[in-house]
C-alpha positions as CSV (number, residue, x, y, z in Angstrom):
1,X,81.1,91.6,65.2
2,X,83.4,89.5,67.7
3,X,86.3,90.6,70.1
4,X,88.6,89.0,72.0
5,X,86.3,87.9,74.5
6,X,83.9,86.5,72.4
7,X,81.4,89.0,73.2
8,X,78.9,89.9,70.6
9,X,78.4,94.0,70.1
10,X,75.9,94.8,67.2
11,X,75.8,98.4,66.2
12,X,73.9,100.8,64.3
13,X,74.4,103.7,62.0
14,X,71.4,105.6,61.8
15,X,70.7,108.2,58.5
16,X,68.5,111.1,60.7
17,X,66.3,112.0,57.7
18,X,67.6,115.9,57.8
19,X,71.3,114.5,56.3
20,X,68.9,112.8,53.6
21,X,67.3,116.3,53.1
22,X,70.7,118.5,53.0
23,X,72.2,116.4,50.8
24,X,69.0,117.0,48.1
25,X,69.1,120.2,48.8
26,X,72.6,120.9,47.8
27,X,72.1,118.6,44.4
28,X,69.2,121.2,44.1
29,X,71.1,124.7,44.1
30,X,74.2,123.2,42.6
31,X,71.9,122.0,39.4
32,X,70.0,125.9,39.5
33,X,73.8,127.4,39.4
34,X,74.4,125.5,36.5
35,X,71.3,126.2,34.7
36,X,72.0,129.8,35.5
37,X,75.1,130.0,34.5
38,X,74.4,128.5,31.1
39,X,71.3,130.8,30.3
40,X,74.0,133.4,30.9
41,X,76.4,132.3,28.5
42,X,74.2,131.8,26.1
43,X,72.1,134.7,26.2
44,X,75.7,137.0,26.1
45,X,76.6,134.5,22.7
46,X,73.4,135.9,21.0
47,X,74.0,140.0,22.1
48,X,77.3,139.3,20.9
49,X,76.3,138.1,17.3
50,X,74.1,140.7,16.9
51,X,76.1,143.4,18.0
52,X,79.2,142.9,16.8
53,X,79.6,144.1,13.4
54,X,80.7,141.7,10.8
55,X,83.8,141.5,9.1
56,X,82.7,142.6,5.6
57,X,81.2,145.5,7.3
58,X,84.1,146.6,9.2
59,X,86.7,146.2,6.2
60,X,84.2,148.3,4.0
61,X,84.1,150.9,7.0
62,X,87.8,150.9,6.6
63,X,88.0,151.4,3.5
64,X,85.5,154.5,3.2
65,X,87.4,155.9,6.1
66,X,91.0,156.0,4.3
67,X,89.0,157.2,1.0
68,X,87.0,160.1,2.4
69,X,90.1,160.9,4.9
70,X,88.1,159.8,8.1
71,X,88.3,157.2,10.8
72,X,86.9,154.0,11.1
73,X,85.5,154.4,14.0
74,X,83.6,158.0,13.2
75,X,80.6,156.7,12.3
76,X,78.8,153.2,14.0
77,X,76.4,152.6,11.0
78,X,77.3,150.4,8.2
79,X,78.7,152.5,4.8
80,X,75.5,153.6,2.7
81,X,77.5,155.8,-0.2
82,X,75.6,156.1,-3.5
83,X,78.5,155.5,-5.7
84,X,81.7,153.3,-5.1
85,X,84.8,154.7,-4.6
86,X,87.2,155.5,-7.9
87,X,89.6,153.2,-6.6
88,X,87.4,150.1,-6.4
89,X,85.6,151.1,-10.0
90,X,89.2,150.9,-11.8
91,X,90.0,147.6,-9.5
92,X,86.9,146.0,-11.0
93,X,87.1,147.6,-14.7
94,X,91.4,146.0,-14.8
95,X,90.3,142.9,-13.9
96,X,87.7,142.4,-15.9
97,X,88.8,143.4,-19.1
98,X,92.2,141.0,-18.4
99,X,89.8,138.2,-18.2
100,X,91.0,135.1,-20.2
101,X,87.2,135.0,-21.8
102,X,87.7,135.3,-25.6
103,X,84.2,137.1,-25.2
104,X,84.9,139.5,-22.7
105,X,84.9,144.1,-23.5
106,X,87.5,145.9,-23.4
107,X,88.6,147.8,-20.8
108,X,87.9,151.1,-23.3
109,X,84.5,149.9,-23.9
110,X,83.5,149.0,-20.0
111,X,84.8,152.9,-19.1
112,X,82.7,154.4,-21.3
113,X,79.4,152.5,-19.4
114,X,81.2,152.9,-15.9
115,X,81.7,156.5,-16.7
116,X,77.9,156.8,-17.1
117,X,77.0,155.2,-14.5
118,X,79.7,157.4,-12.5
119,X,77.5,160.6,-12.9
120,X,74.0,159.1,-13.0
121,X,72.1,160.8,-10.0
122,X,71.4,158.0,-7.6
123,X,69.5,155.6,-7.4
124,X,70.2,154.9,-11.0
125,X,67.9,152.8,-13.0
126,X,70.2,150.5,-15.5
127,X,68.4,147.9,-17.9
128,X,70.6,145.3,-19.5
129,X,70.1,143.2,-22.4
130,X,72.1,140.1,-21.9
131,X,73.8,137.8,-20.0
132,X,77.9,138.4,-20.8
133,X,80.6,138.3,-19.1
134,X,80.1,141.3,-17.4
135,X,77.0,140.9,-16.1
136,X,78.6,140.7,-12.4
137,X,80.7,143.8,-13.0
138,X,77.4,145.8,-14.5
139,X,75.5,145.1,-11.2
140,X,78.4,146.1,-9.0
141,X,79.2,149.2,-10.6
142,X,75.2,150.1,-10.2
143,X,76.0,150.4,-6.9
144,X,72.7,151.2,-4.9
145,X,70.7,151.3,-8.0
146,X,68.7,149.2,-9.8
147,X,69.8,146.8,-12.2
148,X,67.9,144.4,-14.6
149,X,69.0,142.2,-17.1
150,X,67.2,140.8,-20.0
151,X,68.1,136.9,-21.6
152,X,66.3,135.4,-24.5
153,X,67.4,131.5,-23.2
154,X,64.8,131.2,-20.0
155,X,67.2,128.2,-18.9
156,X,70.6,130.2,-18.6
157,X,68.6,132.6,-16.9
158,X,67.0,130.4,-14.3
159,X,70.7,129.2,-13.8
160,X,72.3,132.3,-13.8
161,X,70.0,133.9,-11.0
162,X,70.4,130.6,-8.8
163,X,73.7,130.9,-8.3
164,X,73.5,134.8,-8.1
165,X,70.0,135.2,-6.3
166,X,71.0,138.8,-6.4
167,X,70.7,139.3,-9.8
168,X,67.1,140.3,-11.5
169,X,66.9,138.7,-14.8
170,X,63.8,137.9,-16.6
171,X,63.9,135.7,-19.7
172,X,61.8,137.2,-23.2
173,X,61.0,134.7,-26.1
174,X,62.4,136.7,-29.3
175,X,60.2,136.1,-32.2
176,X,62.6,137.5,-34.9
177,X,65.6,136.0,-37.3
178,X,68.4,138.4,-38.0
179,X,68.3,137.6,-41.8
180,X,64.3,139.6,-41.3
181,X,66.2,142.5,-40.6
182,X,65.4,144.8,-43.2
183,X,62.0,143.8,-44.3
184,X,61.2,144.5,-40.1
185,X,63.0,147.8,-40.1
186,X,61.1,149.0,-43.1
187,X,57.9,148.0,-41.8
188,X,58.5,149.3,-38.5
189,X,59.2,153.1,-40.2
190,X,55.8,152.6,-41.7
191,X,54.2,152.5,-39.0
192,X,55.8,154.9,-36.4
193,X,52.3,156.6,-36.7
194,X,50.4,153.6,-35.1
195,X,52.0,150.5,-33.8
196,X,55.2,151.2,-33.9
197,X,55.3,154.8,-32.7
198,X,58.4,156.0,-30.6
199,X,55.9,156.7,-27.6
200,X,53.9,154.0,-25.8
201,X,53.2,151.6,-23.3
202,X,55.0,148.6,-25.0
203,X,53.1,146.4,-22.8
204,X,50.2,146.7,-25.1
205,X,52.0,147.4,-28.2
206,X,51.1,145.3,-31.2
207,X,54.7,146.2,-33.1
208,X,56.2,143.3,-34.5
209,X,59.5,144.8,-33.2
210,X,57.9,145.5,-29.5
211,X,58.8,143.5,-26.5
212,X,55.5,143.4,-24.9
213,X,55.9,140.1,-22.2
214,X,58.6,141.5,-20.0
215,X,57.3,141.9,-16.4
216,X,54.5,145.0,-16.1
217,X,57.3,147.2,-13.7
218,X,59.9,147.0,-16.5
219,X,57.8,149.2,-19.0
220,X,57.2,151.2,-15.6
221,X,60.6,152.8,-14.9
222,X,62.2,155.5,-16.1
223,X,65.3,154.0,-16.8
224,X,68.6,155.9,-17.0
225,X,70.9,153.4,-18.8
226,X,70.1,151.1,-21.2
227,X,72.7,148.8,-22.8
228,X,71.8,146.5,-25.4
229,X,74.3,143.3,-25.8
230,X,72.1,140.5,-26.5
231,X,70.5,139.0,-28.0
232,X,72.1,136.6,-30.1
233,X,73.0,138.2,-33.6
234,X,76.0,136.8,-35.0
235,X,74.2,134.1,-36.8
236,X,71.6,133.9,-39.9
237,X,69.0,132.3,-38.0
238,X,69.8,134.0,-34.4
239,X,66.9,136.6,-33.5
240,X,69.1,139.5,-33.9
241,X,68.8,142.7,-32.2
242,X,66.1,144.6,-34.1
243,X,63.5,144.4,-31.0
244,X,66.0,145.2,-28.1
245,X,67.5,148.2,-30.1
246,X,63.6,149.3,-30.8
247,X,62.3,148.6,-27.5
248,X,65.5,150.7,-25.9
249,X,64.4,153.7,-28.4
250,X,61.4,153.6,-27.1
251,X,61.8,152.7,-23.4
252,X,63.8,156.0,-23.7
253,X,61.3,158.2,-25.3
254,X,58.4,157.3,-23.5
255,X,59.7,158.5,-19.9
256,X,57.6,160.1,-17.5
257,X,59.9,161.3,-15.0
258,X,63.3,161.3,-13.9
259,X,66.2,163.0,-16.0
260,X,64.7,163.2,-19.6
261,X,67.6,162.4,-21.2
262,X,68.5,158.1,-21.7
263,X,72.0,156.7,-22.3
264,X,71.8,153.9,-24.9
265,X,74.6,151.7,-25.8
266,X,74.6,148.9,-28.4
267,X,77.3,146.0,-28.4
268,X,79.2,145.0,-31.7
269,X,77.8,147.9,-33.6
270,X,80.0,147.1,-36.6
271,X,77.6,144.2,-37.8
272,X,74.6,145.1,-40.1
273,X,71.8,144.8,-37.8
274,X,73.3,146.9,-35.0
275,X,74.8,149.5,-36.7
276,X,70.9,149.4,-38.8
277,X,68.8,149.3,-36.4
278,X,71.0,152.4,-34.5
279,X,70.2,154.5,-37.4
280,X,67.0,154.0,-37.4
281,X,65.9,154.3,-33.8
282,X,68.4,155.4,-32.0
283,X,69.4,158.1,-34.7
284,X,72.6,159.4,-35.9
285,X,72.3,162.9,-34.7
286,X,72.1,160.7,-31.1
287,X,75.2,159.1,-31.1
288,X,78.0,160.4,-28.8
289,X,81.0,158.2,-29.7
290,X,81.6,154.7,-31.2
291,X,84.0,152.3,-32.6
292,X,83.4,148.8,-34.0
293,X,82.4,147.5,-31.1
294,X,80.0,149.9,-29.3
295,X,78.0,152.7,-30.1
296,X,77.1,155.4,-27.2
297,X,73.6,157.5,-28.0
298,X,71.9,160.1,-25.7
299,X,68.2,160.3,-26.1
300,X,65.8,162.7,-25.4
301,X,62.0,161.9,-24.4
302,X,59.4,162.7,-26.5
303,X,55.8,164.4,-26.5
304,X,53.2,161.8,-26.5
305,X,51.8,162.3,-30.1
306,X,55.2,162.3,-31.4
307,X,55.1,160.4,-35.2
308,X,59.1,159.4,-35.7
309,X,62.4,158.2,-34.6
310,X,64.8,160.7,-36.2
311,X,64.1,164.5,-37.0
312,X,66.8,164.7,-39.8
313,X,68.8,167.2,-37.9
314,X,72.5,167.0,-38.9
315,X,74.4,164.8,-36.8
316,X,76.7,165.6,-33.8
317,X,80.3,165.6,-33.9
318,X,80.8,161.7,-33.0
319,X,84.5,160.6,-30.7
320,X,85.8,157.6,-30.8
321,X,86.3,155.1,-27.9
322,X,89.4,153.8,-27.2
């Protein structure tokens, strides 16, 4: 560099290697505070998640509370009642039955099935045959309880348990027309002694009338309610409801355990083959109420060696649903 008097002057900045050293050494700690810090935050993002209870469970909590008279914060586990509270049933029951399905029971008819499963000693065991409208409402009133259903087209079913994974449906292949109704029915009375007995392991019955490829735990449970709307029977050539009546007559009478008495219901049990078939294996002297539409029967089990359906007795005083 030149001054004024022409002068040359070279200087030199020289870098002592310990500024070199402090200034990696800063880079250093300020990275490991960052790290730090976000391990932090991110570890208290996960204890948070899993801590904090969701919002389903925290509105349910509120509910129970204002329904049992408590607090919401009385209790820090999530609600594990048996049955659901009054207010809900009759929430679910109104709306369903002002559904703008053509198809769809009456709120008269799903009371009488809710009021079942109302006083059915948890966990309650409820076998359904059919996909309906209701199937939805069937497993949420089954609160805490098992819940099968039953549907002769294997394709609906595989649908209909995608899209509601928490449905258990298994699909049966019916090998009956409705128009072989009474031809099967008379055969089947013939031989209540052997194959068609009201007591037996379906599984390895050879009843023309017996559903015997359901899935092994089915024939297993001691079910509690058994409603049979399907399958199909409103046509000639439809399978008709011969072997879901029968197989619920015997389901019921062949229990091992649990409470010995079985509610059975049957769907549109004005048509021939329903209100048939009820007669026959399900028994007048069994039935509770009815209308046209359904038919409510309590069914006792039976001893082992027992040879038919009905006893003869004279029948009970029968209500009417309204």
């Amino acid at each position: 560099m030149k001054n004024g008097s022409g002068n040359t002057n070279t200087k030199l900045i020289l870098l002592h290697p310990y500024i070199q050293k402090q200034t990696s050494t800063t880079r250093l700690w300020l990275l490991a505070f960052v790290s730090f810090f976000t391990i932090v935050f991110l570890l208290t993002l996960l204890y948070t998640r899993d801590t904090i209870p969701s919002k389903n469970t925290s509105v349910a909590a509120a509910v129970a509370a204002v329904v049992t008279g408590g607090s919401p914060s009385s209790s820090s586990s999530p609600i594990s009642n048996s049955n659901l509270p009054t207010s809900a049933i009759n929430a679910l029951l109104h709306y369903a039955s002002r559904s703008n399905d053509s198809f769809h029971m009456s709120y008269g008819e799903m009371k009488s099935i809710s009021d079942v499963l109302r006083r059915c000693a948890p966990p309650c065991n409820l076998l359904v045959f059919g996909l309906t409208h209701e199937t939805l409402l069937w497993k949420s009133l089954n609160h805490n309880g098992r819940t099968v259903f039953i549907e002769e087209n294997r394709y609906y079913a595989a649908y209909f348990e995608e899209i509601h994974p928490e449905i258990d449906v298994f699909d049966v292949q019916y090998t009956t027309k409705a128009h072989e109704a009474g031809e099967l029915v008379t055969t089947a009375k013939e031989a209540a002694g052997n194959e068609c007995r009201p007591v037996q392991n379906l599984l390895f019955s050879d009843c023309k009338l017996g559903l015997n490829d359901l899935p092994n735990h089915v024939y297993d449970v001691d079910w509690d309610v058994i409603f049979v709307d399907g399958p199909r029977g409103d046509a000639h050539e439809g399978p008709g409801r011969m072997s879901s009546i029968f197989t619920a007559a015997v389901l019921a009478r062949s229990k091992k355990g649990g409470n010995p008495k079985t509610h059975v219901f049957v769907h549109d049990y004005y048509r021939d083959v329903e209100r048939l078939c009820g007669d026959e294996f399900l028994c007048r002297e069994n039935l509770v109420e009815s209308n046209d539409l359904l038919a409510h029967y309590v069914l006792d089990k039976m001893d082992k060696n027992s040879t038919q359906f009905c006893n003869g007795r004279k029948k009970r005083s029968v209500s009417s649903l309204s």
